[in-house]
C-alpha positions as CSV (number, residue, x, y, z in Angstrom):
1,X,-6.0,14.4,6.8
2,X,-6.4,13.0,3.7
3,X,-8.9,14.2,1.3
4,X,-12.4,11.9,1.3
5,X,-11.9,9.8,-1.8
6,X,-15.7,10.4,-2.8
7,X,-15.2,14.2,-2.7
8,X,-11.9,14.2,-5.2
9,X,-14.2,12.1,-7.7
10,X,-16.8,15.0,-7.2
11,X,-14.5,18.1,-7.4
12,X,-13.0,16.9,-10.5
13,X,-16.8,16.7,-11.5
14,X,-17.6,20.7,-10.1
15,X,-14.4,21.3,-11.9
16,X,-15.6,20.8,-15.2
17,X,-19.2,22.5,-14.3
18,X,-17.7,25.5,-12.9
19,X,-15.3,25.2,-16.5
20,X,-18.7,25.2,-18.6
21,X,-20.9,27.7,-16.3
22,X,-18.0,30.1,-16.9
23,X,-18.2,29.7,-20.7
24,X,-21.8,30.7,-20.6
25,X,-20.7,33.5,-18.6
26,X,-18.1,35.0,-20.5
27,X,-20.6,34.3,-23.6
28,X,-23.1,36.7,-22.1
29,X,-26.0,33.8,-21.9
30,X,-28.9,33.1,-19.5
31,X,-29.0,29.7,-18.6
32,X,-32.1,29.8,-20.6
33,X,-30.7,31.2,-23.7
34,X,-28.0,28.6,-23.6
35,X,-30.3,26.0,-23.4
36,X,-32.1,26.9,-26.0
37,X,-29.1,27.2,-28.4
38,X,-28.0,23.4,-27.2
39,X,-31.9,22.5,-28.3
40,X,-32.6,21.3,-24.9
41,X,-34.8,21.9,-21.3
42,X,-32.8,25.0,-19.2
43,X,-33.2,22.8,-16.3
44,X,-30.9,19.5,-17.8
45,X,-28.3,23.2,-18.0
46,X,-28.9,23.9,-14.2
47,X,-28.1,20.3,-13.8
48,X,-24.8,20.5,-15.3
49,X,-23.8,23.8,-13.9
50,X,-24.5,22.0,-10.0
51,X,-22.6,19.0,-11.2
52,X,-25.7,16.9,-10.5
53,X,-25.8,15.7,-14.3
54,X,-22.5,14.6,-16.0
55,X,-22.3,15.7,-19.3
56,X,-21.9,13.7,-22.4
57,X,-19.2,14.7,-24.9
58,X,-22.0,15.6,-27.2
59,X,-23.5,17.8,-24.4
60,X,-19.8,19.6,-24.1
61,X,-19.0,20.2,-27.8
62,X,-23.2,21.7,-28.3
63,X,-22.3,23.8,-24.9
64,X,-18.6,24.7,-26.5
65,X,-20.4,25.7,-29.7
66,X,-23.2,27.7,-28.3
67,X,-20.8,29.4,-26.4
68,X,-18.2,30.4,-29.3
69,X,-15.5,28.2,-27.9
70,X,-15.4,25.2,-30.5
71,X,-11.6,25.0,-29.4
72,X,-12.0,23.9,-25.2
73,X,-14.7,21.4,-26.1
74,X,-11.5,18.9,-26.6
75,X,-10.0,19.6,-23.4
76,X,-13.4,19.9,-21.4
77,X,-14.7,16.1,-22.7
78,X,-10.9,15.1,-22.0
79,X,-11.8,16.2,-18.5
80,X,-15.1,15.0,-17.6
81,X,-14.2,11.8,-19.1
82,X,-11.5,11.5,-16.5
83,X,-13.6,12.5,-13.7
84,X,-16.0,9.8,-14.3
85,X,-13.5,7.3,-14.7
86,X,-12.1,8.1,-11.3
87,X,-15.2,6.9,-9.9
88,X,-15.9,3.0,-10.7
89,X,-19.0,1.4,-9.3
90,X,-18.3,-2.0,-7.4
91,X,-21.1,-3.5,-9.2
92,X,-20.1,-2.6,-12.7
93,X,-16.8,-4.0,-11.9
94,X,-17.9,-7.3,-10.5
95,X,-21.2,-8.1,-13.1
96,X,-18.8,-11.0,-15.0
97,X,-17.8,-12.2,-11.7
98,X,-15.3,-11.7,-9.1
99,X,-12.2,-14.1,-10.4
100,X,-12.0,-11.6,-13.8
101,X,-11.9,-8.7,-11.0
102,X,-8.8,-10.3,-9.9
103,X,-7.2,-10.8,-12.4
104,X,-7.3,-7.8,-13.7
105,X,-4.9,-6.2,-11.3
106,X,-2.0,-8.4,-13.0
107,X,-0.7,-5.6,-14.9
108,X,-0.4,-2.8,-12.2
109,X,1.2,-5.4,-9.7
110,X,3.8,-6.6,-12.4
111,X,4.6,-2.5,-13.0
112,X,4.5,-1.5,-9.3
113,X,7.9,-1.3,-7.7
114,X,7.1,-0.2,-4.6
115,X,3.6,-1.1,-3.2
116,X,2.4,0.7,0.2
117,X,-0.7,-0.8,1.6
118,X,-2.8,0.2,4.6
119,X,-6.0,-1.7,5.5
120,X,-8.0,-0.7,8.8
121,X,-10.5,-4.0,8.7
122,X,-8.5,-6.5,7.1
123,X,-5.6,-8.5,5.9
124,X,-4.7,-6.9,2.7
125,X,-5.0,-9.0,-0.5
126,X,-1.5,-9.5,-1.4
127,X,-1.5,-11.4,2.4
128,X,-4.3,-13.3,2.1
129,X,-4.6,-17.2,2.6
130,X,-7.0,-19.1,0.3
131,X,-9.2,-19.7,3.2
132,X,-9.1,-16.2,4.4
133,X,-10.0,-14.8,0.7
134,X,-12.6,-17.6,-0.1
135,X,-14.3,-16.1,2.6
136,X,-14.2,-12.7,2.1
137,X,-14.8,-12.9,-1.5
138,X,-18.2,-15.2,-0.7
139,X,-19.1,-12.6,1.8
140,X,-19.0,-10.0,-1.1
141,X,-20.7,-11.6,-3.6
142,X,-23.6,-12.5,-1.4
143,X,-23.6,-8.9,-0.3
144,X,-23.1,-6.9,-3.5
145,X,-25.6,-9.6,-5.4
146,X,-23.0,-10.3,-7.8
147,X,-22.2,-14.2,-9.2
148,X,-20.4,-16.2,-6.1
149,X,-17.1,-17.2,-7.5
150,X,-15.5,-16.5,-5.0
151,X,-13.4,-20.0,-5.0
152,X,-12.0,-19.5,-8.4
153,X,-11.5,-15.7,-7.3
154,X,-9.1,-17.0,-4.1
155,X,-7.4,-19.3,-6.1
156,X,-6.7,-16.0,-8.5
157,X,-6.4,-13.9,-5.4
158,X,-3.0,-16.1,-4.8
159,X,-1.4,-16.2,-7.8
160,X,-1.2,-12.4,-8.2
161,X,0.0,-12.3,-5.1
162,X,3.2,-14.5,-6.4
163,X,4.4,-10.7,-7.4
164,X,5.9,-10.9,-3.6
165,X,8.3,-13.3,-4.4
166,X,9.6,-12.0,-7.5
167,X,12.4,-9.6,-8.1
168,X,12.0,-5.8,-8.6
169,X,9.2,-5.3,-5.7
170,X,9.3,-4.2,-2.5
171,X,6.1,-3.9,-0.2
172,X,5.1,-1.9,2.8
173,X,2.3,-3.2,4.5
174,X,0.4,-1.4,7.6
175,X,-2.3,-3.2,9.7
176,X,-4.8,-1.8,12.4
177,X,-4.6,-4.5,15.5
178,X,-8.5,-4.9,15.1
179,X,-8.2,-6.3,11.4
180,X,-6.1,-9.5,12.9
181,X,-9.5,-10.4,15.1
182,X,-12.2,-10.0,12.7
183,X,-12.6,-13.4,11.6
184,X,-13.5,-14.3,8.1
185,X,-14.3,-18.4,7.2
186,X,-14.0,-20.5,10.1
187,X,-11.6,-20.7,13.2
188,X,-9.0,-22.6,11.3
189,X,-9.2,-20.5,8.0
190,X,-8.4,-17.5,10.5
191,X,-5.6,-19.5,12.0
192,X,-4.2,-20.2,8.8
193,X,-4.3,-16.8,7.9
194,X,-2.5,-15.3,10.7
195,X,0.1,-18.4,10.7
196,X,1.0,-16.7,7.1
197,X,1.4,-13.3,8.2
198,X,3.8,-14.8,10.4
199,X,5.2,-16.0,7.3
200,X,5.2,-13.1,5.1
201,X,6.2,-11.0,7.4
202,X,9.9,-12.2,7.2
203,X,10.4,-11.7,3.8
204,X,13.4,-9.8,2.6
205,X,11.1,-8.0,0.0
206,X,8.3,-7.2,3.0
207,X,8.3,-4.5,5.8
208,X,4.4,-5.1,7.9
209,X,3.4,-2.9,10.9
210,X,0.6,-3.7,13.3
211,X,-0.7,-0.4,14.6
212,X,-1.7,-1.5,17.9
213,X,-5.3,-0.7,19.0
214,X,-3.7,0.3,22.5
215,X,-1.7,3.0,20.9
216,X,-1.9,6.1,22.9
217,X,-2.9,9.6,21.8
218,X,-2.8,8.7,18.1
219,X,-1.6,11.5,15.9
220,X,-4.1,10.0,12.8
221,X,-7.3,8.3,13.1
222,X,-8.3,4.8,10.9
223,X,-8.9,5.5,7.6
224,X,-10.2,3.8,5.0
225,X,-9.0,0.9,3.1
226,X,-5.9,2.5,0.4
227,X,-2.8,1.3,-1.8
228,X,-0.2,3.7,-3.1
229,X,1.4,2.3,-6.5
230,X,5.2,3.8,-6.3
231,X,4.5,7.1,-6.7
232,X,1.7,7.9,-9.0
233,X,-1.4,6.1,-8.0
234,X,-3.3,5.3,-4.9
235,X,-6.3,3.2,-5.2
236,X,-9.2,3.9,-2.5
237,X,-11.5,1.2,-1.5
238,X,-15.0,2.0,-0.4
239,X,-18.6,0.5,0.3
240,X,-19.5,1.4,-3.1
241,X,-16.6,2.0,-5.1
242,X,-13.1,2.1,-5.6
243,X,-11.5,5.7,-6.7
244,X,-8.5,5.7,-8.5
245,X,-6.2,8.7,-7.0
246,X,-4.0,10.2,-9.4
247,X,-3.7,14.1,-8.6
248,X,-0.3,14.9,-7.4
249,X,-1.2,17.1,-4.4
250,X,-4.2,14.1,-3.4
251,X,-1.7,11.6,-3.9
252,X,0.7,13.7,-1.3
253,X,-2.1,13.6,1.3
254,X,-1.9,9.2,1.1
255,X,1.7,9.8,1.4
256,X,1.3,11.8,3.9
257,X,-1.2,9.8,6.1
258,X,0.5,6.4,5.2
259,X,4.1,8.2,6.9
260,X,2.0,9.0,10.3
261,X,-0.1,5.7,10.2
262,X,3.9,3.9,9.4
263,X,5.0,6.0,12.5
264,X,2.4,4.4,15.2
265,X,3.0,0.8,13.9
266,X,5.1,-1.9,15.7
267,X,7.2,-4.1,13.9
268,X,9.0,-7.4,14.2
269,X,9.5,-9.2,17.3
270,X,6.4,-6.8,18.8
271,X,4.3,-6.9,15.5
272,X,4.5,-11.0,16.0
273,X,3.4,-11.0,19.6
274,X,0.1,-9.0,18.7
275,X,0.0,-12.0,15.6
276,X,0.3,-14.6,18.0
277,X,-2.2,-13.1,20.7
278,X,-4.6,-12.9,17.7
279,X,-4.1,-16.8,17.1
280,X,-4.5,-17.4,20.9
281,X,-7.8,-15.6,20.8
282,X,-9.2,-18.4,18.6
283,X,-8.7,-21.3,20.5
């Protein structure tokens, strides 16, 4: 089972605490004693130590110094920056609007060979209809509070997803049954969008497996949204956050869960019938 995306921001979090709690350790200091060198309250140190308070670079190289060991402050700051940055709140992402959001995906999809994408609950991006993302997009702006530009954000929305059609890509995509009936816009927006997954899914450059919600005895439950970039990244999508995956042995458990989750989907002529029955269920 893959590790909970939340949790791998927060270990790389206790790593760095457990990092600095030895330091103070090794220097023979009280958690008082240390915060008194660092010129501040003992409990902001407890705080540290439990991984409940970041720590600012300033707060690492005081620590380092206090400590006698000027020469890890480097590496330790190097680290707790990258634990924060795996974390990214949805809001800070979104607060200049959802078409910038988009857009700024262009460079990782024009890099990405080889793009593996599961989604539980819906049609994933690089799929998506105008309709279809229109009204997702709305739904999260209203939602999240966040300026609703969500029609400019579609119309952006499609034209990274012209990466499909050029040269150099290739693109697994994996489906749970239940995300072709949850219906976002109206009836025909919905139509539309399953018409083009009818589409898409005969591209040369496309592979897309419906996991059917009938599936007996299923050797790995629905996970949450994820997108593996070649090897190297996989980027988790969450109520409250995306995390950005990048530890080798984490990224092995996405590769690991997408290869079971690949294993129980149904494909072509069979993928298309669950499509179709989809469509049917509209009218």
């Amino acid at each position: 089972m893959p590790t909970s995306p939340s949790s791998s921001a927060q270990a790389a979090r206790e790593n760095v605490a457990r990092q600095l709690r030895d330091l103070r350790k090794e220097a023979g200091l009280t958690v008082a004693e240390l915060a008194l060198r660092c010129g501040w309250h003992h409990a902001k140190t407890s705080r540290i130590e439990n991984a409940k308070t970041p720590p600012s670079p300033r707060d690492i190289r005081k620590w380092c110094n206090a400590c006698d060991a000027v020469d890890q402050a480097a590496d330790l700051v190097a680290a707790s920056r990258h634990a924060e940055s795996m974390y990214t709140e949805w809001r800070q992402r979104v607060r200049t609007g959802l078409r910038q959001l988009q857009d700024s995906y262009v460079p990782l999809y024009q890099s990405t060979q080889l793009f593996r994408v599961y989604c539980s609950t819906l049609v994933p991006g690089l799929l998506q209809t105008e309709g279809y993302a229109k009204g997702l997009l709305s739904a999260n702006a209203r939602f999240r509070d966040v300026p609703d530009d969500a029609a400019q954000a579609a119309t952006a929305r499609l034209e990274r997803s012209r990466v499909i059609h050029e040269p150099g890509h290739r693109f697994v995509f994996l489906v749970e049954e239940a995300a072709l009936s949850y219906q976002l816009g109206d009836a025909e927006a919905m139509a539309a969008q399953l018409g083009h997954l009818l589409t898409a899914g005969a591209l040369p450059s496309v592979s897309l497996g419906v996991i059917p919600a009938a599936t007996p005895e299923r050797r790995l439950w629905a996970q949450e949204t994820f997108s593996i970039y070649d090897d190297t990244l996989v980027s988790v999508e969450l109520l409250s956050a995306q995390v950005n995956v990048t530890q080798p042995t984490e990224i092995a458990l996405y590769l690991k869960a997408f290869e079971e989750l690949r294993s129980m989907a149904v494909y072509g002529a069979v993928a298309r019938s669950l499509i179709v029955k989809a469509i049917e269920a509209l009218e």
